[in-house]
C-alpha positions as CSV (number, residue, x, y, z in Angstrom):
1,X,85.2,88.4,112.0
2,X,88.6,86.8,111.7
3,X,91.9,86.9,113.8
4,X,93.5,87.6,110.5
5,X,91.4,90.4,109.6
6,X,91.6,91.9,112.9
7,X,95.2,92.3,112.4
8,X,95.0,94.1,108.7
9,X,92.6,96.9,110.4
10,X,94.9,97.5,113.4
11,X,97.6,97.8,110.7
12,X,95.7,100.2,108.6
13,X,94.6,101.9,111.8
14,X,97.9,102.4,112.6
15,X,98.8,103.9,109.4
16,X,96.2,106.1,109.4
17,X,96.5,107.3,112.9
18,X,100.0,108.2,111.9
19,X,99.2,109.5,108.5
20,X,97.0,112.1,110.7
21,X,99.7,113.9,112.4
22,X,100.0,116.0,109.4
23,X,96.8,116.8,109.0
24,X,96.7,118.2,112.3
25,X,100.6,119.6,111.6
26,X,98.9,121.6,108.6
27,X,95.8,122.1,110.3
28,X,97.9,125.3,112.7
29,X,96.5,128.3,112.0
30,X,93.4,127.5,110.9
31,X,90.2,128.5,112.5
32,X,88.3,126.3,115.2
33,X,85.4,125.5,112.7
34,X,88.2,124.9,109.7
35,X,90.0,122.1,111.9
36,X,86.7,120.5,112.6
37,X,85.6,120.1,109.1
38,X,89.0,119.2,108.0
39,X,89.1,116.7,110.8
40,X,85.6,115.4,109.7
41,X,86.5,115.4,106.0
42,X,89.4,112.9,107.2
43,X,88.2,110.2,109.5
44,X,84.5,110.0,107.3
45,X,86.7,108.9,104.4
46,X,88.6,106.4,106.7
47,X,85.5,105.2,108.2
48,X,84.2,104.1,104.9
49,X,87.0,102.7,104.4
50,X,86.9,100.3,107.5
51,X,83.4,99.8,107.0
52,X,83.7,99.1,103.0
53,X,86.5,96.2,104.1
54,X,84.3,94.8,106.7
55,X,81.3,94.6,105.3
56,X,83.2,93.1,102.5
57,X,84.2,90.3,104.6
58,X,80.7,89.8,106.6
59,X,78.8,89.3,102.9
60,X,79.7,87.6,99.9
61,X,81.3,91.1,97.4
62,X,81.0,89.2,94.8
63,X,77.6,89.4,94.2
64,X,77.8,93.2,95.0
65,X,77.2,95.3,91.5
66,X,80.7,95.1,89.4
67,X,81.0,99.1,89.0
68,X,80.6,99.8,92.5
69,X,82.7,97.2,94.0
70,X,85.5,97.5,91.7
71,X,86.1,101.1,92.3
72,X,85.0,101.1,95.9
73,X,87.8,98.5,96.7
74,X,90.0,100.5,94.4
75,X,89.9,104.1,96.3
76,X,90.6,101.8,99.4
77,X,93.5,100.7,98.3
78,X,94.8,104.0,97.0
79,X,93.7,106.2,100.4
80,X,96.1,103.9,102.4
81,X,98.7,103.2,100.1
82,X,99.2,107.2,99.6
83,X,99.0,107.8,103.5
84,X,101.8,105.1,103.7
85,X,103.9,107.0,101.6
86,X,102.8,109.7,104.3
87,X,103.9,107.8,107.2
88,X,107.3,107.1,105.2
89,X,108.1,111.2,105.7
90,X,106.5,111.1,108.8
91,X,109.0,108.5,110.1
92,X,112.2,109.8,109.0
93,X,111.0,113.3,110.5
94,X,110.2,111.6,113.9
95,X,113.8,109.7,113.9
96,X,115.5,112.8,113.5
97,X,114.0,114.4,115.8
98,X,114.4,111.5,118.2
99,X,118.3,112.1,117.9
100,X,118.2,115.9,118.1
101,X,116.6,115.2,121.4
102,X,119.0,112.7,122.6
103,X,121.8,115.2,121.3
104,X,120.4,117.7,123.5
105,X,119.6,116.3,126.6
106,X,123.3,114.5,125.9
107,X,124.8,117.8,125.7
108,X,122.7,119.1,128.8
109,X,124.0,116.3,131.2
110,X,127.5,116.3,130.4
111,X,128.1,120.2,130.5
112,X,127.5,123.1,132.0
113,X,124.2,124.1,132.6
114,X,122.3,126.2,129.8
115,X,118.8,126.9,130.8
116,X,118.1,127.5,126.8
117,X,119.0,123.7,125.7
118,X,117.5,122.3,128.9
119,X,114.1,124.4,127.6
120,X,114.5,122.9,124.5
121,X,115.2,119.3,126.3
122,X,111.9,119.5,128.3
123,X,109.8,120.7,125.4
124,X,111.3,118.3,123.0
125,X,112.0,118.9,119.4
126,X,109.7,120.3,117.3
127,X,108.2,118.8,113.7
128,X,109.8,120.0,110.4
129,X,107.7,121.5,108.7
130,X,109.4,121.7,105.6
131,X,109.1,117.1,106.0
132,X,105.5,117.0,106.7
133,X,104.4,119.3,103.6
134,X,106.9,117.2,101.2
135,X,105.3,113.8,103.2
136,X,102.1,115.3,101.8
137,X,103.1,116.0,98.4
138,X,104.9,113.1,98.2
139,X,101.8,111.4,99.7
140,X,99.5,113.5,96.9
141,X,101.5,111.7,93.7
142,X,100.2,108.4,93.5
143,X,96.9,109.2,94.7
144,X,96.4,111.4,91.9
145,X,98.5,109.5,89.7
146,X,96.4,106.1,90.5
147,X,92.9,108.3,89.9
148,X,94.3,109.5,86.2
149,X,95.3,105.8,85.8
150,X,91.6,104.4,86.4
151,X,90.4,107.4,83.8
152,X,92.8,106.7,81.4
153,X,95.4,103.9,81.8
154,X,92.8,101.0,82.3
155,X,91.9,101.1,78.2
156,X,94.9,102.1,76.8
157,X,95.6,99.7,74.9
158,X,99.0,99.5,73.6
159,X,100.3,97.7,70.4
160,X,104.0,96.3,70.9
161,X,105.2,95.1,67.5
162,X,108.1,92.1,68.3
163,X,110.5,91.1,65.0
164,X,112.1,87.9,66.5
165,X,114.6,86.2,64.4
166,X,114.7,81.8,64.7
167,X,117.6,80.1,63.3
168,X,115.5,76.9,62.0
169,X,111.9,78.6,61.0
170,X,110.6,77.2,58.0
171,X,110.4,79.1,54.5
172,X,107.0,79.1,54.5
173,X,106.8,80.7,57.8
174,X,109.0,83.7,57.1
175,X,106.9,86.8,57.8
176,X,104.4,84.7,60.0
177,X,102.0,86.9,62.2
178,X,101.2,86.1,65.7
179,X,98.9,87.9,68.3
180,X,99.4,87.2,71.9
181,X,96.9,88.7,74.6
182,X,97.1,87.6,78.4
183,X,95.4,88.4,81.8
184,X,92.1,89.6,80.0
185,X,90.1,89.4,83.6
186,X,86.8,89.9,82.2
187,X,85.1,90.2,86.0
188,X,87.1,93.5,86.0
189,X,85.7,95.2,83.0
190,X,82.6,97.2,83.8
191,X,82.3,98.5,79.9
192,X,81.8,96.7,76.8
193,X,83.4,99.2,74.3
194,X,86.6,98.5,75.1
195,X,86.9,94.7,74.9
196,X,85.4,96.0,71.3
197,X,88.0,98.1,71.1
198,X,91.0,95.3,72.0
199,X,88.8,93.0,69.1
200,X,88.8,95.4,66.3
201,X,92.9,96.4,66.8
202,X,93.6,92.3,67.0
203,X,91.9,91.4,63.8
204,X,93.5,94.8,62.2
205,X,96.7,92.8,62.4
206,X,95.6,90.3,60.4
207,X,97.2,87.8,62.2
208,X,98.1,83.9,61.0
209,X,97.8,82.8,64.7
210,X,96.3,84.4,68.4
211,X,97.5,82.8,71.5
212,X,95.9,83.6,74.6
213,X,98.1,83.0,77.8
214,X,95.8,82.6,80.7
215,X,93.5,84.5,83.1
216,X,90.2,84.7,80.8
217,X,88.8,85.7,84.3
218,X,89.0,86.5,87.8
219,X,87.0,83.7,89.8
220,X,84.0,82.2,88.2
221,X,83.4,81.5,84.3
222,X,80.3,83.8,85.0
223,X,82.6,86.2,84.6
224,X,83.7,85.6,81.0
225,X,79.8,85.0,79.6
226,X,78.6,88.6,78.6
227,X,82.0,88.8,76.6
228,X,81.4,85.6,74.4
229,X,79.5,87.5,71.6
230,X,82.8,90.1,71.3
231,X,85.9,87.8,72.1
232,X,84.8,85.3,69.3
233,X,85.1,87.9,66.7
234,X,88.7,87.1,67.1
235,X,90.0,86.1,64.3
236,X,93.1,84.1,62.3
237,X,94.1,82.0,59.5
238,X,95.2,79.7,61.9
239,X,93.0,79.9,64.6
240,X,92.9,80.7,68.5
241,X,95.0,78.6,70.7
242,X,94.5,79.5,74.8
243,X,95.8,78.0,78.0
244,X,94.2,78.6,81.5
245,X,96.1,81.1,83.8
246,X,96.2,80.9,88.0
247,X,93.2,82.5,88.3
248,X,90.9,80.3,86.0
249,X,91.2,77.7,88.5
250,X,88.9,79.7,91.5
251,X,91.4,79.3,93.7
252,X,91.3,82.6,95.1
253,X,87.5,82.4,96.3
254,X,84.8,80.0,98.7
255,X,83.0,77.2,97.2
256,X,80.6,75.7,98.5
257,X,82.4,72.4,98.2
258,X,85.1,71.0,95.5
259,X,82.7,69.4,93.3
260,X,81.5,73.5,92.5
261,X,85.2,74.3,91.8
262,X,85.5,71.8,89.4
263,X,82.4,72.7,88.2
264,X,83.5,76.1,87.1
265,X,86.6,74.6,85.5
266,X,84.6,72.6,83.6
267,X,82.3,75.2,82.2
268,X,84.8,77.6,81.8
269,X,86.6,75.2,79.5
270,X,83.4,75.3,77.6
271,X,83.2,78.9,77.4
272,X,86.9,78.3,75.7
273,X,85.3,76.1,72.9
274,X,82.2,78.6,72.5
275,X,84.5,81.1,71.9
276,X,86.5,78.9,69.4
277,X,89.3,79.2,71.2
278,X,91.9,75.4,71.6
279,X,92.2,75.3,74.5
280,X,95.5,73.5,74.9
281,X,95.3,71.3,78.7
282,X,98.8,70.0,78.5
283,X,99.0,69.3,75.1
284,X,100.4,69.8,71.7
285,X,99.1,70.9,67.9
286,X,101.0,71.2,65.2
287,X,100.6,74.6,62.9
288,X,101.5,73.5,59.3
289,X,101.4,75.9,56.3
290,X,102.9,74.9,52.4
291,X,103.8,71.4,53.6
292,X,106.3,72.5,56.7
293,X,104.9,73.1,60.0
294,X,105.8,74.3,63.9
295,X,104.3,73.2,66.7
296,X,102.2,74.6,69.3
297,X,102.6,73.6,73.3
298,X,100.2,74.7,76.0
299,X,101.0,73.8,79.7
300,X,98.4,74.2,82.5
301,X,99.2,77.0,85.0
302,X,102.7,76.2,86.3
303,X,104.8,78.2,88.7
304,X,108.5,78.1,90.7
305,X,106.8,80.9,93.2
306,X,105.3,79.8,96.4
307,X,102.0,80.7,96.8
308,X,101.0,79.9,93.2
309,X,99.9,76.4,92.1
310,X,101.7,73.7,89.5
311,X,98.4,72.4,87.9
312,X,100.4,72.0,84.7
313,X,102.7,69.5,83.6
314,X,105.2,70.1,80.2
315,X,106.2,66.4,80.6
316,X,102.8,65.5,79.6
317,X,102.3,67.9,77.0
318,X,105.2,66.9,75.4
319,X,104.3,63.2,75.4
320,X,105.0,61.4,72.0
321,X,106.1,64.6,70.8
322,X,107.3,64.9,67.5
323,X,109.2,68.4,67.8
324,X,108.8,70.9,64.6
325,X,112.1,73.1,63.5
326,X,110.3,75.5,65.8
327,X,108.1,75.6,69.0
328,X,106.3,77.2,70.4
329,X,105.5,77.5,74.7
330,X,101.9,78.7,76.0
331,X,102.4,78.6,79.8
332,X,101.3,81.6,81.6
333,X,103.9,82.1,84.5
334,X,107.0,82.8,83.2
335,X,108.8,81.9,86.1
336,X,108.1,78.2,84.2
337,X,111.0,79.2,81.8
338,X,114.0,79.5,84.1
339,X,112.7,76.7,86.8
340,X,111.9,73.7,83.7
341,X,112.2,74.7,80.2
342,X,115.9,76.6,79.5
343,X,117.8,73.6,81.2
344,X,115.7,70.5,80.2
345,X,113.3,71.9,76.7
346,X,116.1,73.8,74.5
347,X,113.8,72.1,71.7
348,X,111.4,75.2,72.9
349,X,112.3,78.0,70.9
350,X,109.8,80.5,72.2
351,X,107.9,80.8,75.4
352,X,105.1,82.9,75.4
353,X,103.4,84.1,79.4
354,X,101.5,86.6,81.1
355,X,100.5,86.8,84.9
356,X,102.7,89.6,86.2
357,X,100.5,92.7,84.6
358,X,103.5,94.7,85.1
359,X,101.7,94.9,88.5
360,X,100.0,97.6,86.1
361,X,102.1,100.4,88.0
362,X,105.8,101.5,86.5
363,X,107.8,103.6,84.8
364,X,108.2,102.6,80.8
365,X,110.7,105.1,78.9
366,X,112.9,104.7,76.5
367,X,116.3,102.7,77.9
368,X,114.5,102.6,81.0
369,X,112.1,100.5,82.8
370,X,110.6,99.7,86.2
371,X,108.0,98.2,88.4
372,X,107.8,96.6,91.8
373,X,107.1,93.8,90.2
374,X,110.3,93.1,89.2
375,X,111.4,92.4,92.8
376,X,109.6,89.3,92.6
377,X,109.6,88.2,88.8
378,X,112.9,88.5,87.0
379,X,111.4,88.1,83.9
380,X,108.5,90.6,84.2
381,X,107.8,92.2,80.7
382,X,109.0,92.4,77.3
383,X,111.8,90.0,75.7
384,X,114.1,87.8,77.2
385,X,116.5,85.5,75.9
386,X,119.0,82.4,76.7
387,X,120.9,81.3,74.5
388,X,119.0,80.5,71.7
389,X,116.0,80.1,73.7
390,X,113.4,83.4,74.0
391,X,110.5,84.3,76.6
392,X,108.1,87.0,76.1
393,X,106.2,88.3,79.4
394,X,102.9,90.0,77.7
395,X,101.8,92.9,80.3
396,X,98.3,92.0,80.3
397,X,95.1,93.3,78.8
398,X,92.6,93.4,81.6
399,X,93.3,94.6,84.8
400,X,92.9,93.2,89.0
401,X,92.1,94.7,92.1
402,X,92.9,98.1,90.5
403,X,90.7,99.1,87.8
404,X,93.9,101.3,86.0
405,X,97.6,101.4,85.1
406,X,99.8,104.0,85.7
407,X,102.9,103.7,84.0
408,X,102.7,99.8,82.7
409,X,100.0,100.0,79.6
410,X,98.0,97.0,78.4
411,X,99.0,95.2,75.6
412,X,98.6,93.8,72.6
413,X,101.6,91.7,71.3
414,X,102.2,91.6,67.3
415,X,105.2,89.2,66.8
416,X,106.5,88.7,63.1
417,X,109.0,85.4,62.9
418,X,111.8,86.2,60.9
419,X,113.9,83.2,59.1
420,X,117.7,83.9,60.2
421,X,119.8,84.4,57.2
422,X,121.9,82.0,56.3
């Protein structure tokens, strides 16, 4: 067992300690045998919870059945992060009544005596109850939230239709189709219907090109193989054109030594060309249609975020170039465009990424729109544009670590390139 995970269960120890003061707050009243089933109730689900994480860590999870081990993780992660929220309430109630106390016993040394306050002094300040129910409720919200959001956010698939207008788009391209799909993570699915599903509403939209921006799975190309039969049923006039995302790469998981790794990246790029997908490695094609064409330009997985790795290089795929009136981007971080491609590429007209998911948890309304995520990515979802230059972050299709969305749907992208007038 490692230093480093040592720390993470003190920390979630911690938190749960804490997160069981209100159980025992709400727990007044009841009867003896009550508070020791409640009390039960409580630390069984946080000892499976410990023991999930460290047996986790003692043997290889991924060879543990896909079903259990996704959702097992999954009600982990939400037990603790809704008993942080807990601790949050808990917290602010503790702090004020830290400084009632110090008011008091303030009060009691610089006046005359009152043998009320200095009762109150000596007992200390008692909870709020009012603070520890909302904690609770507060605390109840997104673990109920996240359950509905594995039943019925995972699959629900979304279809974002995108007009976007380019001032030099051939004729012949005027009313051109695209499909873009990211972040499919086939080691997440546990179901085949709905990667059926996804097929059947991409070839409904009869599209002249599908670009897939990165992620075709979590760790291994094992991952991607009992999908091959259903994700090659995509089709268009023009073809499939992909590009491998940060997590292709197996850079998040123990090989036995590098020669494996590459290995995998090597037979995953053949999954790509089973699938008859183009796999675009740093490199350019160009899309022609009636005589006039655009071009096409897939970048390895490149990013301006620590923490991520620059495998990609849009120098080399734009080597001996011979730019079209319009092109088009595949890199799947869209962090790429700011750092590299709006100050030195304006010959890019469109960049098309994935990678953030949305963080798959939000708020999506009308005028309004929000996820953690976009503390860290400024570009995060939807449409962006500089100057004449546009990126479009696709939210994702599959899902990681957390087998649902709440809030931030998958998606399937339907652009339609419109020739400015004029």
């Amino acid at each position: 067992m490692t230093f480093r995970l040592l720390i993470i269960l003190f920390i979630l120890f911690v938190i749960d300690l804490y997160a069981f003061q209100s159980v025992k707050f709400l727990c007044k009243g009841f009867t003896p045998s009550q508070i020791r089933n409640t009390y039960i109730i409580y630390w069984s689900v946080s000892i499976f919870c410990f023991g999930l994480i460290i047996i986790g860590n003692i043997f290889d999870w991924h060879q543990w059945n896909k079903a259990f081990r996704t959702y097992s993780f999954a009600f982990v992660f939400i037990v603790f992060f809704s008993k942080l929220f807990v601790d949050i309430f808990l917290l602010i109630d503790d702090l004020v009544r830290f400084l009632r106390w110090s008011g008091a016993r303030l009060f009691t040394a610089y006046s005359t005596p009152d043998p009320t306050k200095a009762a109150v002094v000596k007992k200390g300040i008692s909870r709020s109850g009012f603070l520890v129910k909302l904690a609770v409720i507060i605390g109840a919200i997104p673990f109920f939230s996240m359950i509905y959001g594995m039943l019925n956010g995972a699959y629900n698939y979304r279809k974002r239709k995108v007009i976007l207008t380019l001032n030099n788009l051939p004729v012949s391209f005027d009313g051109f189709k695209i499909v873009q799909i990211s972040d499919i993570h086939t080691g997440s699915f546990t179901r085949m219907n709905p990667m059926k599903e996804a097929v059947q509403i991409i070839n409904d939209q009869q599209p002249d090109l599908v670009f897939f921006t990165g992620d075709l799975v979590n760790d291994k190309h094992e991952e991607a193989l009992p999908f091959i039969d259903i994700l090659r049923e995509i089709k268009a006039k023009h073809g499939v054109y992909s590009i491998f995302g940060n997590h292709d790469y197996g850079d998040y998981m123990k090989w036995k030594n590098n020669d494996a790794k590459k290995e995998n990246l090597k037979k995953l790029a053949e999954v790509h060309k089973q699938l008859g997908w183009n796999l675009l490695l740093d490199e350019h094609r160009h899309i022609e249609q009636n005589g006039e064409r655009i071009t096409v330009i897939g970048v390895q997985n490149w990013s301006a975020r620590m923490g991520f790795q620059r495998y990609g290089s849009i120098e080399k795929a734009t080597q001996n170039i011979s730019y079209s009136p319009v092109n088009i981007l595949l890199s799947h971080d869209p962090s790429h465009w700011k750092a590299q491609i709006t100050d030195h590429y304006p010959q890019i007209d469109l960049t098309l990424s994935g990678h953030t998911h949305g963080m798959q948890f939000g708020i999506e309304i009308p005028g309004f729109k929000w996820s953690p995520v976009q503390y860290f990515y400024k570009e995060w979802a939807d449409l962006y544009q500089h100057k004449n230059q546009f990126l479009y972050v696709n939210r994702g299709l599959g899902f990681l670590g957390y087998p649902g969305r709440v809030g931030i749907l998958p998606e399937i992208t339907v652009f339609e390139l419109r020739r400015a007038e004029g």
